[in-house]
C-alpha positions as CSV (number, residue, x, y, z in Angstrom):
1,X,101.6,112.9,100.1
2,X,99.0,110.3,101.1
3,X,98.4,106.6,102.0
4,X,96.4,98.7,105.7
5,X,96.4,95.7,107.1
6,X,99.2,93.3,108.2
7,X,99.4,89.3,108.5
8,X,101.7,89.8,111.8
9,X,99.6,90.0,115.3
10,X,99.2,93.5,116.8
11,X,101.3,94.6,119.7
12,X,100.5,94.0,123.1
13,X,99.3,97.2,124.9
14,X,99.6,97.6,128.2
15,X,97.1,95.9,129.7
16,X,96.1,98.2,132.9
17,X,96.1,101.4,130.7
18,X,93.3,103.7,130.7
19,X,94.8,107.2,130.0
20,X,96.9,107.0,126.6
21,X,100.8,106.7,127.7
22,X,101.2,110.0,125.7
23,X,98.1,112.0,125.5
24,X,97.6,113.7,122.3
25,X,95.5,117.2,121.9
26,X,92.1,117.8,122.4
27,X,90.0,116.3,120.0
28,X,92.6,114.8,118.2
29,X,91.9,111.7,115.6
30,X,91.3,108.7,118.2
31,X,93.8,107.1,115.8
32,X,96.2,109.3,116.6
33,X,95.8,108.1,120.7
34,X,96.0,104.6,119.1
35,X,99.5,105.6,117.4
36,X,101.2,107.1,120.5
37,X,99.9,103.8,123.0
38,X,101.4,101.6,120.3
39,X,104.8,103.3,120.1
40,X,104.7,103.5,123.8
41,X,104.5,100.1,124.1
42,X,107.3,98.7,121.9
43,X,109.8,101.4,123.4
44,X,109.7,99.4,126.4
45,X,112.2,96.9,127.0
46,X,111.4,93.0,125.6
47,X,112.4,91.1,122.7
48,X,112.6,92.4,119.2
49,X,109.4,92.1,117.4
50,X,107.7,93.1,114.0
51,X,107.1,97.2,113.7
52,X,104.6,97.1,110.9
53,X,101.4,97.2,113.6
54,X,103.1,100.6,115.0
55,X,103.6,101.8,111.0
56,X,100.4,100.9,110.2
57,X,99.0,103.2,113.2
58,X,101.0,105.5,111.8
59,X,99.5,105.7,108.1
60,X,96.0,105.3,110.1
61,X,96.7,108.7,112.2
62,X,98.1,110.7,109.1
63,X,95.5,109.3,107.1
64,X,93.1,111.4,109.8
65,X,95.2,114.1,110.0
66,X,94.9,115.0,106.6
67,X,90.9,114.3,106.0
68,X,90.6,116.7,103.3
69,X,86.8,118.8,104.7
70,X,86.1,121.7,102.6
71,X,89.3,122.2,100.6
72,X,91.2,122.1,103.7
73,X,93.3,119.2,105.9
74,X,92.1,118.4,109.3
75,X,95.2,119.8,110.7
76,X,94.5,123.3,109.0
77,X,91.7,123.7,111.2
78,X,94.5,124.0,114.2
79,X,94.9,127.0,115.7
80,X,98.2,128.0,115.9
81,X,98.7,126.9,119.3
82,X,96.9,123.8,118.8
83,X,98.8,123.0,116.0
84,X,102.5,123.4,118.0
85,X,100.9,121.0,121.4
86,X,100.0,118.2,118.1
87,X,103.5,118.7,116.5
88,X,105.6,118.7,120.2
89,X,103.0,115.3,121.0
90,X,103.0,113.8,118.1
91,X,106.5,111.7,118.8
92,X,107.4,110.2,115.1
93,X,106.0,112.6,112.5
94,X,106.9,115.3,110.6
95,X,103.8,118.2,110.2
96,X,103.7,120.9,108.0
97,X,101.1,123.7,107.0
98,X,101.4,126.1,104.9
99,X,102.6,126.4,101.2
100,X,103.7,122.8,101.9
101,X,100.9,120.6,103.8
102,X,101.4,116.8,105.3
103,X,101.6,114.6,108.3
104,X,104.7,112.1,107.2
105,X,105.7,109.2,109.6
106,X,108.8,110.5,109.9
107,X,111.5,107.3,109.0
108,X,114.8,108.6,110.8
109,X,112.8,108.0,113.9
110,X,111.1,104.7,112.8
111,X,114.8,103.6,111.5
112,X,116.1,104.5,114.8
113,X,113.1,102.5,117.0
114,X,114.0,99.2,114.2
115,X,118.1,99.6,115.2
116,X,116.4,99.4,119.1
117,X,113.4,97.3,119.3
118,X,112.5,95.5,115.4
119,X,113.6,92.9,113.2
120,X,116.1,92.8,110.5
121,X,113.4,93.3,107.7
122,X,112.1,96.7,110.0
123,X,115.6,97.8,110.0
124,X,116.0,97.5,106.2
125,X,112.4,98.8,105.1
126,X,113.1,101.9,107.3
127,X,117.0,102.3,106.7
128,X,115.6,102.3,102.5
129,X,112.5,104.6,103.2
130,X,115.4,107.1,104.7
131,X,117.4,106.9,101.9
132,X,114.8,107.4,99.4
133,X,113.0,110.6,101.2
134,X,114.4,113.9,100.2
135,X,115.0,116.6,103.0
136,X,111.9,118.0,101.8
137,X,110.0,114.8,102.5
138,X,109.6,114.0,99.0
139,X,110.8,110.9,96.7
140,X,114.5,111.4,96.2
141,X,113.4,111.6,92.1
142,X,111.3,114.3,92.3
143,X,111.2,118.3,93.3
144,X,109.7,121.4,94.0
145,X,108.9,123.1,91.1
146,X,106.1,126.1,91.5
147,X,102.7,124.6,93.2
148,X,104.3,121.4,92.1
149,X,106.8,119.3,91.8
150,X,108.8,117.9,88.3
151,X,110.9,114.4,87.9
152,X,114.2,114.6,88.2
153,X,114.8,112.1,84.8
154,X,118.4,111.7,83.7
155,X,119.8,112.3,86.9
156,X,120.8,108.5,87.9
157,X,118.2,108.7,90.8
158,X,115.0,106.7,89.1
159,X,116.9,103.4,88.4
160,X,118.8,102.9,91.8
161,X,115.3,104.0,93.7
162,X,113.3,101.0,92.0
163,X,116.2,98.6,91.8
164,X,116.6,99.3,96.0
165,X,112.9,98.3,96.1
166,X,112.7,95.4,94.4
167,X,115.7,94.1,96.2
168,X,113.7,94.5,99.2
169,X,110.5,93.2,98.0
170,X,112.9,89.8,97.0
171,X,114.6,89.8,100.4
172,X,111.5,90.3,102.5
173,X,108.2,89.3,100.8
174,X,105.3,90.1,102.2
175,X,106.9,92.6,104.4
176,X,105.6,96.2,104.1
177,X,103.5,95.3,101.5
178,X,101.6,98.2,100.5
179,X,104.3,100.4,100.8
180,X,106.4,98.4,98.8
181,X,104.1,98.5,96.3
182,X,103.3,101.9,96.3
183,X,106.7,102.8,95.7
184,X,107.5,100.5,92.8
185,X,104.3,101.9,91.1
186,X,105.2,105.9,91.4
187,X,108.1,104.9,89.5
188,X,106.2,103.0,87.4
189,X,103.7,105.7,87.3
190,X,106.6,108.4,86.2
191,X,108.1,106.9,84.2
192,X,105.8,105.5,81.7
193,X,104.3,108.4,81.4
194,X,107.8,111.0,81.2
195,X,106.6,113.8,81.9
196,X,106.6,117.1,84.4
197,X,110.3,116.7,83.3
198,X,112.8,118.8,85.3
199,X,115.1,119.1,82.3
200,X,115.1,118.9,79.1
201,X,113.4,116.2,76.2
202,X,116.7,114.4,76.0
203,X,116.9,113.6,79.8
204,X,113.6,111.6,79.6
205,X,114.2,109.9,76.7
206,X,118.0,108.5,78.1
207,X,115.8,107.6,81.8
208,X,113.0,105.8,79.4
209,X,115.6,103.9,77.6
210,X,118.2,103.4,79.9
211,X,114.9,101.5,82.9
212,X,114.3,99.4,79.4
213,X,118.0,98.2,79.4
214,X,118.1,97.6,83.8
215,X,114.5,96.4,84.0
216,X,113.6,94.0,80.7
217,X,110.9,92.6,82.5
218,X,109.2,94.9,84.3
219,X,105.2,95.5,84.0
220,X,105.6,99.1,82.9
221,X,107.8,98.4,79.7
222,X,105.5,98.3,77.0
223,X,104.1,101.7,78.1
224,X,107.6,102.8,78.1
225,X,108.5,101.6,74.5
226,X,105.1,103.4,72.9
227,X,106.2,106.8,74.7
228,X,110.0,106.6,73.4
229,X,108.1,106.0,69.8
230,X,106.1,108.9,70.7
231,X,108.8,111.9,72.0
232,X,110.6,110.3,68.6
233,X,107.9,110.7,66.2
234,X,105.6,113.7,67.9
235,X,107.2,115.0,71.1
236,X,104.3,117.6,71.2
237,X,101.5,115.4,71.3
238,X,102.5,114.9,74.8
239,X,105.2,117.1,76.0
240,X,107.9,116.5,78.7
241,X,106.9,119.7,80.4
242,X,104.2,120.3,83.3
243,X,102.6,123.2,81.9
């Protein structure tokens, strides 16, 4: 679960500061430092102002947390200890090791900062970035399923997800950009290609036809029409299933 610039000035740390307002754990990513000073700055009282610079810091740090060095996420290396001082430090992110590893911004507490401190497009970006995040961290259209995870097609989740991002894309252009984009193209991404189905054949072939119907223009449709053609014609050339 992986990840920037941004056309709206950087915030203004404080200018006297030469210990980071929340120290983070030896040896920590020095963009993880960077983070904390940033959302110790716009916690403190003054008018409301753009939050992307503070989410940006945010994808920088997790980018850093998980640098991937020998088959292994830089906050694997943690001891045990070290890994609890980083995750009680670490104000705004979820961690996790284990069968399940990431370092997510985590957007109830960006959603709550934007109701305190950001803008009316903050508020709406993070407000839809909770509603589309499973409790698991994951899209709301996708699950666990083994090592990995399946599409939950057929379930009336796929459509409302991409419609709820493209509204905020109209409302708010320019905003958020590349994480706008991102999401509109994993939906993209799943469902032109319908598979790692949770269910059954049929339920990818009602999602596939039923985005068509919502979305007649979108990018993705003529990748969409030639695999409805195929699951008709030869549904094993390229099954619905993972495995």
């Amino acid at each position: 679960m992986m990840m920037k610039t941004t056309r709206f000035a950087a915030l203004i740390l404080m200018a006297s500061a030469t210990v980071s307002a929340n120290p983070p754990p030896r040896d920590a990513p020095p963009s993880v430092a960077a983070y904390l000073d940033q959302v110790a700055a716009i916690e403190k009282p003054g008018p409301r102002t753009s939050l992307e610079p503070v989410y940006n810091a945010a994808l920088a740090a997790q980018n850093d947390l998980m640098t991937i060095t020998k088959d292994q996420a830089w906050i694997e290396y943690l001891s045990d200890a070290e890994f609890a001082d980083l995750r009680s430090r670490l104000k705004g992110f979820v961690l996790s090791r284990g069968l399940d590893i990431f370092a997510d911004p985590d957007p109830k507490f960006f959603r709550a900062l934007a109701e305190k401190r950001g803008e009316p497009a903050d508020l709406a970006f993070f407000t839809l970035m909770e509603k589309s995040i499973a409790p698991d961290y994951l899209p709301i259209y996708v699950k666990p399923q083994g090592r990995g995870v399946c599409v939950r097609y057929g379930e009336d989740l796929i459509a409302p997800y991409y419609a709820s991002w493209l509204e905020y894309q109209r409302q708010s252009p320019g905003r958020y950009k590349d994480k706008v984009t991102e999401s509109l193209a994993n939906v993209e991404d799943a469902i032109s290609l319908g598979t790692c189905a949770c269910g059954e054949i049929q339920s990818v072939q009602h999602e596939l036809s039923g985005f068509l119907n919502r979305f007649p223009t979108a990018p993705v449709n003529n990748k969409i029409r030639d695999r409805i053609e195929q699951l008709d014609k030869d549904p094993w050339k390229l099954p619905v299933r993972c495995t």
